[in-house]
Phi, psi and omega in degrees: 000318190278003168269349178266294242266357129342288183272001160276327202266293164292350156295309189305299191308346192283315168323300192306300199281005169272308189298332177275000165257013181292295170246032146287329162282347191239021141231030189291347204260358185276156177230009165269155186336314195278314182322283172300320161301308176296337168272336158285300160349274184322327190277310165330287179324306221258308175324302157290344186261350161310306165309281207299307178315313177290319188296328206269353198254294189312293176035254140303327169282351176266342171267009140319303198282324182312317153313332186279304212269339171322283157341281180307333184246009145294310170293357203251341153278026175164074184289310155328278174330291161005277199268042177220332191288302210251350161269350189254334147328271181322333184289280211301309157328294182325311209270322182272341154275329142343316166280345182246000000 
């Protein structure tokens, strides 16, 4: 779950920095001052933010597997505990759809 919502966060970024150069190209053709500044501000912006957007995404998928791999070899040492954990969950689920 904590792994969609990663690769949901870094796709909406990915989105963003595809509109802003969407329309940084589809104002290229304004020639006034204020226009043209906000648009090298922008390109500036978007020059920095990539990187970094490549680095928070790499990041995130190694404390994603690092997580992962915790979880697995917690359930695959203490399969009982596991399964008493995730039957006290279901209970608690069960009981609270139960009431509505």
């Amino acid at each position: 779950m904590n792994t969609d919502l990663t690769q949901k966060l870094v796709s909406d970024y990915k989105v963003l920095v595809s509109d802003a150069e969407e329309l940084i190209k589809a104002t290229a053709s304004q020639s006034t001052e204020k226009v043209a500044e906000a648009r090298t501000r922008m390109q500036q912006a978007l020059l920095e933010f990539k990187p970094r957007l490549a680095n928070t995404e790499a990041v995130l998928k190694d404390k994603a597997r690092v997580a992962m791999t915790a979880a697995d070899e917690y359930v695959h040492h203490n399969p009982w505990m596991a399964m008493g954990i995730a039957a006290g969950v279901g209970v608690v689920f069960g009981l609270l759809i139960g009431r509505h």
